[in-house]
Each structure stands twice: as C-alpha cells, then as structure tokens.
C-alpha positions in Angstrom: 132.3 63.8 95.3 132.0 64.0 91.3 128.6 64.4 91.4 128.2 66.5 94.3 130.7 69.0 93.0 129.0 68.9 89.5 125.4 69.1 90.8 126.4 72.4 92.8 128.1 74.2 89.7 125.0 73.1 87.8 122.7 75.0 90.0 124.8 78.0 89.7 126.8 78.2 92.8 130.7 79.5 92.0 133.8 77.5 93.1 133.6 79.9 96.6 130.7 78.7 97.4 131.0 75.3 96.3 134.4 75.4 98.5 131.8 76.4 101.7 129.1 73.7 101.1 131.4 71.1 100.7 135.0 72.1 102.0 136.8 70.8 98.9 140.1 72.4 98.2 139.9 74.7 95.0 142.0 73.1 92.9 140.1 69.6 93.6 136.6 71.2 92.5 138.6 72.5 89.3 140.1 69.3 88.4 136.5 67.4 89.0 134.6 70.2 86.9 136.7 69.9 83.9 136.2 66.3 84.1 133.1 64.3 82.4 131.9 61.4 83.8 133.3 58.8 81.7 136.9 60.3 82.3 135.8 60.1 86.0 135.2 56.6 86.0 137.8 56.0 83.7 140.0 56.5 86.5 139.6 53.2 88.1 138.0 55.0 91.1 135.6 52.6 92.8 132.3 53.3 93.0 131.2 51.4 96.6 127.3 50.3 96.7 125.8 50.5 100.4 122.2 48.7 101.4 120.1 51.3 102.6 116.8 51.1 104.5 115.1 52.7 101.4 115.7 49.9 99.7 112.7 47.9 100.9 110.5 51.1 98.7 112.9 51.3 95.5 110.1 49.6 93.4 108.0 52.2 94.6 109.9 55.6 94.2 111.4 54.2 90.6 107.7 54.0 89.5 106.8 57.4 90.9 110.0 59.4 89.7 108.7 57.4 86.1 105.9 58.7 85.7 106.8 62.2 87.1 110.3 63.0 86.6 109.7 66.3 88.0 109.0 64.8 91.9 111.8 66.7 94.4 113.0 64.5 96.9 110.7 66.1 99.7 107.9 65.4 97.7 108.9 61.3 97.4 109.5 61.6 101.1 105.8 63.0 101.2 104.4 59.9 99.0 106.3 57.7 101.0 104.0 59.4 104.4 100.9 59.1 102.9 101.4 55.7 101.2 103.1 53.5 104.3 101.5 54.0 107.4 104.6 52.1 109.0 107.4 54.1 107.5 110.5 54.6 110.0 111.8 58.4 110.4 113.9 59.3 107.7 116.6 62.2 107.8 115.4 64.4 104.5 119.1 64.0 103.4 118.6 60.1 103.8 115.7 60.8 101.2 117.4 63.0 99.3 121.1 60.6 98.7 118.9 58.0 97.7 116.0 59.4 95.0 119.3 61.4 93.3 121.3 57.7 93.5 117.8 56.1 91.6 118.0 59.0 89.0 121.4 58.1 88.1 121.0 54.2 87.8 117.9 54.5 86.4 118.4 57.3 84.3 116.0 59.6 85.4 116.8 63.2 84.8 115.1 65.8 87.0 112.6 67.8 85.2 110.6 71.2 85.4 106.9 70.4 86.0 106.6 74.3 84.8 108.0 77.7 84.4 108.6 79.4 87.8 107.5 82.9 88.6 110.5 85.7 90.2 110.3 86.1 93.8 112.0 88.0 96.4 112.3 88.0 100.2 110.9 90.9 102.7 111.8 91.4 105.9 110.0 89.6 108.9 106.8 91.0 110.2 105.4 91.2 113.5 103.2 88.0 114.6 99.8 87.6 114.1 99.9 90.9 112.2 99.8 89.8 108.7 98.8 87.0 106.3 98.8 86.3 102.6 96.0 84.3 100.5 95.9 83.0 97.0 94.1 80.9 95.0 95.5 77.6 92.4 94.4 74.8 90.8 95.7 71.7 89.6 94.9 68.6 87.3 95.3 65.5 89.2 95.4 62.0 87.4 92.1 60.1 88.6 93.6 57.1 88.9 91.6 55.9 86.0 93.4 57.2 82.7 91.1 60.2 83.5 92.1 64.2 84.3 90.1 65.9 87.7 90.7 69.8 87.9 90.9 70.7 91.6 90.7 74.6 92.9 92.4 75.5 96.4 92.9 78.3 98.5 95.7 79.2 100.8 96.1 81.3 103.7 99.4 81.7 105.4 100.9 83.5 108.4 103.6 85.8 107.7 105.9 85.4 110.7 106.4 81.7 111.2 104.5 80.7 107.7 101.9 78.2 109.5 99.6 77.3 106.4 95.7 76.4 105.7 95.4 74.6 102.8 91.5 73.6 101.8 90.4 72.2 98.2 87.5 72.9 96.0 85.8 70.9 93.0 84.6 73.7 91.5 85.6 76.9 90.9 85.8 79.8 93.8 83.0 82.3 94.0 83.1 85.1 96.3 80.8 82.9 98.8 82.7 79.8 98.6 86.0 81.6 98.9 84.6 83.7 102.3 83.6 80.4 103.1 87.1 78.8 102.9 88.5 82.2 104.7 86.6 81.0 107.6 87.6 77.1 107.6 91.1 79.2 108.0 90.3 80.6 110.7 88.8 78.2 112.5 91.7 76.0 112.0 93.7 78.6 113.1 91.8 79.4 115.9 92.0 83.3 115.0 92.3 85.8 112.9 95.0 87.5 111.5 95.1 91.7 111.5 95.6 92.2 108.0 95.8 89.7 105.3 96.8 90.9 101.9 95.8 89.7 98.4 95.6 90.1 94.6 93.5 91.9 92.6 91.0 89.2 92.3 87.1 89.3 91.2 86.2 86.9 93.9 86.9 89.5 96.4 86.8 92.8 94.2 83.3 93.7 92.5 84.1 97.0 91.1 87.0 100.0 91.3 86.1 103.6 90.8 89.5 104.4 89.6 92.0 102.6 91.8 88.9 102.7 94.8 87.9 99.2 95.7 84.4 98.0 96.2 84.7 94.4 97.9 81.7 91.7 96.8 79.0 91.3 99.4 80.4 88.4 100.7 83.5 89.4 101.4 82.8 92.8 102.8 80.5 91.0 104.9 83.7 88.5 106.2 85.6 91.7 106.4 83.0 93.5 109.1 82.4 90.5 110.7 86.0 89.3 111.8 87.4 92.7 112.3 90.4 92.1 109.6 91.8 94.2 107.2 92.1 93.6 103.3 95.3 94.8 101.7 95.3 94.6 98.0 98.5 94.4 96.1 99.2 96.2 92.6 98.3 94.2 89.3 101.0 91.7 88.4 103.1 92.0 91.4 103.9 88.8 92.6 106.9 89.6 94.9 104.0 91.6 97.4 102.9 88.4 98.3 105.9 86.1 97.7 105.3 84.1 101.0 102.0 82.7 99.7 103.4 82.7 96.4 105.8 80.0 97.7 103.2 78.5 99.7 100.7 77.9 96.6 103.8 76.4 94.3 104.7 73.8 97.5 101.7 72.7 97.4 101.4 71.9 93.8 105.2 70.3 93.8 105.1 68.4 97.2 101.7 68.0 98.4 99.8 67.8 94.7 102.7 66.3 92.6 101.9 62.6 92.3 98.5 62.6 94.3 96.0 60.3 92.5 92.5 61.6 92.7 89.9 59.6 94.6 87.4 62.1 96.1 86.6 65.7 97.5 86.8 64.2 101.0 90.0 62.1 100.9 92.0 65.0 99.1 91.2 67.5 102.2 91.4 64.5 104.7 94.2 64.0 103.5 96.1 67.6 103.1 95.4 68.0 107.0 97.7 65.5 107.9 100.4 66.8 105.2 99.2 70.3 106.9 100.3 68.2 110.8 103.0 66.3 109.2 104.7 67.9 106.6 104.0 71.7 106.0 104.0 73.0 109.4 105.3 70.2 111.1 109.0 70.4 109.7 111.1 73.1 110.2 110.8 76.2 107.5 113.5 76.2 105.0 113.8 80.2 105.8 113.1 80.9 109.5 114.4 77.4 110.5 111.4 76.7 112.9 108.4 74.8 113.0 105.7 76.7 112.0 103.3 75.1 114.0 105.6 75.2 117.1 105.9 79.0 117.0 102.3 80.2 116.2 101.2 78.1 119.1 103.9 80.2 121.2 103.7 83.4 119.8 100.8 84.1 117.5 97.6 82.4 118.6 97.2 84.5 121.5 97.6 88.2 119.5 95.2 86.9 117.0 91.7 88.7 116.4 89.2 85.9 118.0 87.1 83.8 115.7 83.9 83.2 117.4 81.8 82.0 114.0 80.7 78.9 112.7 81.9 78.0 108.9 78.2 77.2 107.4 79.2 75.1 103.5 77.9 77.8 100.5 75.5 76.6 98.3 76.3 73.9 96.0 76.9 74.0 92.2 75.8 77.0 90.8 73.6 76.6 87.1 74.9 76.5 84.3 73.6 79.0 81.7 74.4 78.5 77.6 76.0 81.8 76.1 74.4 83.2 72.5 75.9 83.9 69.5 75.6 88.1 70.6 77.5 87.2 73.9 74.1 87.3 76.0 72.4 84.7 78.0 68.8 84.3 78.7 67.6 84.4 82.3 64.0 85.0 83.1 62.5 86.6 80.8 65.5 89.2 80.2 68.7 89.3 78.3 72.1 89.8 80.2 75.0 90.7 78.5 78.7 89.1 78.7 82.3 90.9 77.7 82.3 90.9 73.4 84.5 87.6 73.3 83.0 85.5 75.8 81.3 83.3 72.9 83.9 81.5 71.9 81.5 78.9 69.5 78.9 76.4 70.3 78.3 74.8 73.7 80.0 78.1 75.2 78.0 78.5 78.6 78.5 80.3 81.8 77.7 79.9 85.5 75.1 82.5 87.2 74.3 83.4 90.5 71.4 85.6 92.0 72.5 87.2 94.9 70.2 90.0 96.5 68.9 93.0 93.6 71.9 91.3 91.1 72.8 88.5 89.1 76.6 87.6 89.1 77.9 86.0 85.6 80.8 83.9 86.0 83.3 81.6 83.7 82.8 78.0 83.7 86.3 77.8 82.5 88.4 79.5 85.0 85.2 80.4 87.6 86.2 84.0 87.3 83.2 87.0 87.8 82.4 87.7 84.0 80.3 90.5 84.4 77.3 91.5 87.6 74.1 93.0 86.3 71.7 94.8 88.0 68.7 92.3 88.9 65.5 93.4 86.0 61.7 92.3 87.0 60.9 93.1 83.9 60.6 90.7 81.0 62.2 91.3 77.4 65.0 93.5 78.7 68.5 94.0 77.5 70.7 94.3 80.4 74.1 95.4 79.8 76.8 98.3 80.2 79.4 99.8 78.4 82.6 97.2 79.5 80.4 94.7 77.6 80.6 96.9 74.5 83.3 98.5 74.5 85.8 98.8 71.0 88.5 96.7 72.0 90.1 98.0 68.9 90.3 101.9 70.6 93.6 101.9 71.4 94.7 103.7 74.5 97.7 105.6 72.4 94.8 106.6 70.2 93.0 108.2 73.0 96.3 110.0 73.9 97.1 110.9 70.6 94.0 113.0 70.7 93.9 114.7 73.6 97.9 116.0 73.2 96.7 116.8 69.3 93.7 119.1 71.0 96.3 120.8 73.2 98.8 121.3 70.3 101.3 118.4 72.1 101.8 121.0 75.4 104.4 119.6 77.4 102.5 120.3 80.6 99.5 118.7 79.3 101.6 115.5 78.1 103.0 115.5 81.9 100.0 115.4 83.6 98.7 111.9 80.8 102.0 110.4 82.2 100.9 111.1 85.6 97.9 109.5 84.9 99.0 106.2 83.2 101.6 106.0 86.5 99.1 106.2 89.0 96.4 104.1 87.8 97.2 102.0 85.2 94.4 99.9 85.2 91.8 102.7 84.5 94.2 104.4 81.6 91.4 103.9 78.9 88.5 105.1 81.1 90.5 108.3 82.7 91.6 109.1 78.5 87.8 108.8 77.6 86.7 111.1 80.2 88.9 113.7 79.2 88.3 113.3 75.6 84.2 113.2 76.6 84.3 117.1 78.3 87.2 118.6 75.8 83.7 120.1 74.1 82.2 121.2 77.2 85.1 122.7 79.1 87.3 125.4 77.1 91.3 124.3 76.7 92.3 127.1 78.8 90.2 125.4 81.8 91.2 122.2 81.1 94.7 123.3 80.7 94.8 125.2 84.2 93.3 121.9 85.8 95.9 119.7 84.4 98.7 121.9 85.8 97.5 122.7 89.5 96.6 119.0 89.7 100.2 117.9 89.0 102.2 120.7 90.8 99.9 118.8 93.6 100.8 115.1 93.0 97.2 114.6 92.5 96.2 113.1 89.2 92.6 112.0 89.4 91.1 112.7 86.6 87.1 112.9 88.3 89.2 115.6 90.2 91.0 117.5 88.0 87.3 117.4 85.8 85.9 119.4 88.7 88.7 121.8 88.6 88.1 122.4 85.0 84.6 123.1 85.6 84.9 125.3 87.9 88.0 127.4 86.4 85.4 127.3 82.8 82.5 128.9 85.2 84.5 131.4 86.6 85.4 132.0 83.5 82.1 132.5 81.4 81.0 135.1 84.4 83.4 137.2 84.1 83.7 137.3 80.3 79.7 138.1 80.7 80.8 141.0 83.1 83.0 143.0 81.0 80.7 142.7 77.5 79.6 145.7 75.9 76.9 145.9 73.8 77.7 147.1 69.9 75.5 150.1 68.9 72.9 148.8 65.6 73.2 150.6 62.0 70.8 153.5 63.5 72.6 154.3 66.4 75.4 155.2 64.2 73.4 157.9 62.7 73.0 159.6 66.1 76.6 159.8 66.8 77.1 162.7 63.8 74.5 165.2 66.1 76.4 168.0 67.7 74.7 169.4 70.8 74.1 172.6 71.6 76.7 175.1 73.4 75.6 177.6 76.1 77.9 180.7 76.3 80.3 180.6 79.7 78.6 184.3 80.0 75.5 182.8 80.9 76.3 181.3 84.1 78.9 184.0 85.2 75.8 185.8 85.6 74.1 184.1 88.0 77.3 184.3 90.4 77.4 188.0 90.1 
C-alpha cells in the first residue's frame, strides 16, 4: 500500500485521483505520503514474501533490468517472449508486481533511457483513411562489446493503430524508403488513403516556397498506389503523435535490450513482436486489438495493393569530401553545403539516378545536396544553397528592406506576413525583395505589399509580379504626360510679337 500510494504521487497524480486508482480513504494516503520508508517499516508492519511463477526467470530479469535500468515492465515481458519459447501466459500486472518488487530488493531505480518529446491526442479518424510514417534509429549492443546502428521505418493506421515495423542497416534513401512503404503495404494487404509525414529529404527533393516537389521515387509510389501524401509543418510533432508514439515503443519495448545478431533475425524477429506484442495486445488508448479491428473494419476500405516489393539496390559508394566541400565524380566537381567538411576522412554517399546525382550524409543518410548530371569533364557543379553566407542574417535582410521604405508600418506588416506563412523560405523571400528594390520603384513595391495583404496572400513571387506590373503602368503613363522643354534658341522666339490685322478688314467682307 506504501509503495503503491507513493509511486502514484510520484508520477504526479493528486490525492483525488490517487483515492480513484486505489480507493484508499484520504486521510490514509495522507498519513502514508508524509511517511518515509524507514518510518514505514518502523512500524512493525509485516512485510509478507509470496513464491510467484516469475520466480523460475528472476536471474534473468535482475541481469536485464542491470544492465538497462531503463527496461518498463512490458518491455521485460517482451524479452521474456522472445527469449523462452515455453513461457506460460502472464497477466501484464503479474509482470509488472514483480520487475517493480526486483527493483526494490535489488535496488534498481527506474531510469530515463532519454528525454521525451510533448505529445497530444487528436480525435479518432475514419478507418482506412489515414496513416502516419516516420523514420528512427537505434544503437544495439552486438553482443560482442561492439555498437551496430540500425535505421527503421514505421507506418501505422490511424484508427485502430495496427503497425509495420521493418529495419534497415543503412541509412534510408528515397528508394529504399519507397521500398519499405511497399513491404507495408503488402503486409497490410492495402493501402491507406492518405498517409501523412514530416518534412523529410527522403521524400521531399525541393519546395518552391512552401510548394513541394516529391523525389522520383516517391512520386512514383505516390502515382502508383493511388495515396495521398500529407506533409506536416517543420517541428510539429503533435501532427503525427500516433507514430510519434509508435517510433518511441519501438525503441523502449521492442529495441530496449535486443542484442544484435543479424539484418535477418532482427526483422524475423520484429514480425512476431508485430503478431505478439504490438498488435496483438489490446492498445493502451482505444482498448482493442489492433490487429482484431483492421481485419474487421479496415482491410476491406483500403486502396488495393496489387505490386510486388522488388529489394533497392545495395550499398550505395562512398565518395571522400575535399577540403572546398566538393567531391570528385567523373571527371566533374560537385559541390556540398559550406560545412559538410568537417576534417579528414569526411566522405559522403552518392547516387546516380536518371540526368542527376543525389549527395547524401554518411552520418545520418540524409539528401546533402542533388546536382544536375554534367557529361562534361572539369566542371564545377554547384548552386547558390551551397554558397550561401551563413553569416547574412535574416534580421539583416529585414533591417534593410524596412530602412529602404523608411520603417512603413504597412510595409513591416506585410515582412510579418511573410515570416508567418512560410517560415522556412524567410531568407530566400527577404533576398528577393531586396534583389528587385533597384528595378521596381518604392511606390510599386509599396502598392504590391499592401493589396497582397488586404488579400491574405503573401507570396512574395506574387506580390513581385504585382510590383512589376503597377512599375509599368507607371513608366507609361509618366511617358504620356511629358513635355518637351524649349532649348536656349527657342527662347529667343518667344519675345516676337505677330502682326495685328484691323477688325475693319474683315467687316468688310460681310458687308
């Protein structure tokens, strides 16, 4: 009861709600929170020992919760699965009464494997009609005194959260990961409507100012199963909470303990924590089994999967970076982002895929930087993200532009505007003003700015083309209305008087 009481308060729950899990009197959850340990047992209460069936695996769960204090409960029950084929149904409470009886004898305190990101909960969505996908990675003890970095990708069902989990050696490229979208799918035996994800290089080569251009490889799983891609805003976790949760179960149940022996054995071997574990017990939220309710509800509104998951090509070469951030690929220099040499033995990955060469990190496998593909020979290749001033601040940029309109309120409005609706482009939209304040007057400019924010519509290649126009219309009709000043000699003539005919002289000719 001690501990119970005390393990509730220390997890944050008031007295109320401590009084509702347990359905101790008030006044008993007082006494036992103002009491420590030692005065509990000081008491002369008696502390009864019971045999329990777990008994016959204590050696094994002491030296698991040893070397990872951090283990939950669920994730012992999991490395009790997966290391005794014979293991007798246990109720998770069972599990979890006996590793938190273990961490008090033995003195093992529970632990944070890491820092946890915020989440929050959305309301349930229709089956079938949405999905979430991430990507993680994880170092795995190799069993050998040795580290193994592993790369996974998730994809899970919003509705009744049925999860594909499938892991990677190396790091994801934009073929491998449409490659793992369809072992998803043909696990799942369909495809989801839409399935939303981060801003991710894997799937996005390029935005034109908040438009995205999808990699080959994805655009061409995109057309080909009929789904649609929802992208969420940069650093916006809570969009995609579901898979959020889904990647940090995986790394604190499935992942948390798992010795490393093989590619092979570590997806063999998530498939039957897939059957067993993650969508074969009931979900902490809807309080169904996930794998229960897609088979009833879902699998028959899902978009039909008719292809065949062909492997990607294997390891992709590994290029060594120069000291002027460029590597050296047939004949032709390709540059990287100023930073990427980071000393010697620095080195990226490359790819040639159709008229381009891809660049990516050997580090983290992230798309570096993709080049058009030269035939050429001695060539620089590059463009201006690889040199541009990292030192040109973006309140620089804005400083300059409000200077040039004398700090106009409007004008200071509308570079709000801006930095609100796309915040990853701020520097490039600043620039392009700041590039056409000496071809477009202010008063153009000016007028732009305002119309495009009485109409919620910021874009700056827009409101450019406004400016333009307005500056035209402009120049035509000040060319119009110009007169032509007279020269030093046409001054001269302006002193002649002309001659006067007598009124007399044409009365005469109507009489």
């Amino acid at each position: 009861m001690w501990s119970k009481i005390n393990e509730l308060k220390r997890e944050g729950h008031s007295i109320s709600r401590i009084k509702k899990l347990t359905g101790y009197d008030r006044k008993t959850i007082r006494k036992y929170l103002r009491m420590s340990e030692e005065e509990f047992l000081a008491q002369g209460c008696c502390v009864r020992h019971y045999s329990s069936r777990l008994d016959k695996y204590r050696d094994f769960i002491v030296s698991r919760l040893e070397n990872y204090p951090f283990l939950s409960s669920a994730a012992v029950h999991t490395q009790l699965r997966m290391n005794f084929t014979d293991l007798e149904k246990f109720n998770p409470k069972t599990v979890y009464n006996y590793v938190q009886r273990i961490r008090r004898e033995e003195n093992i305190p529970m632990e944070s494997e890491g820092t946890n990101r915020p989440y929050c909960m959305l309301e349930q969505t229709v089956a079938a009609e949405y999905a979430q996908a991430d990507f993680g990675e994880k170092w795995l003890d190799d069993g050998k005194g040795g580290k193994k970095k592993v790369y996974f990708f998730v994809l899970v069902l919003s509705r009744w959260r049925h999860k594909f989990v499938w892991f990677s050696d190396r790091p994801f490229t934009a073929e491998l990961a449409a490659y793992a979208h369809e072992l998803a799918f043909d696990y799942f035996g369909g495809v989801p409507h839409n399935i939303v994800y981060d801003q991710d290089k894997v799937l996005i080569s390029d935005e034109n100012m908040g438009e995205y251009i999808l990699t080959s490889h994805f655009r061409s799983l995109v057309g080909e199963c009929g789904f649609k891609a929802i992208f969420c805003r940069k650093s916006d976790p809570e969009s995609k909470g579901k898979v959020e949760n889904v990647v940090k179960y995986t790394k604190i149940n499935f992942l948390a303990g798992y010795e490393f022996d093989g590619m092979e054995k570590l997806n063999s071997d998530c498939m039957k924590w897939l059957e067993t574990t993650a969508n074969g017990l009931p979900h902490a939220v809807t309080g169904m089994i996930p794998s229960a309710m897609y088979e009833q509800e879902e699998k028959a509104l899902m978009l039909p999967y008719n292809g065949v998951p062909t492997p990607p090509r294997q390891e992709l070469p590994t290029y060594m970076l120069r000291k002027d951030n460029t590597i050296s690929y047939k004949g032709n220099y390709y540059a990287v982002p100023l930073g990427s040499y980071k000393g010697r033995g620095s080195s990226v990955r490359v790819l040639e895929n159709d008229d381009s060469l891809e660049i990516y990190s050997t580090e983290t496998g992230k798309l570096l930087m993709r080049h058009p593909l030269c035939h050429e020979k001695g060539k620089l290749i590059s463009n201006t993200s690889c040199r541009r001033n990292p030192d040109q601040r973006i309140e620089t940029l804005e400083h300059e532009i409000c200077v040039w309109f004398a700090n106009d309120p409007s004008i200071m409005s509308y570079l709000s505007a801006v930095r609100k609706a796309y915040p990853r482009h701020i520097r490039d939209n600043f620039s392009a003003i700041i590039k056409e304040m000496s071809n477009i007057s202010r008063e153009a400019l000016k007028k732009a700015m305002e119309l495009h924010l009485d109409a919620s519509s910021p874009g700056v290649n827009a409101m450019l083309q406004t400016a333009r126009s307005i500056n035209l219309r402009n120049q035509v009709r000040e060319e119009k209305f110009t007169y032509i000043p007279l020269s030093s000699a046409d001054m001269n003539i302006m002193d002649i008087m002309p001659d006067k005919t007598d009124m007399s002289v044409y009365s005469s000719f109507f009489y």
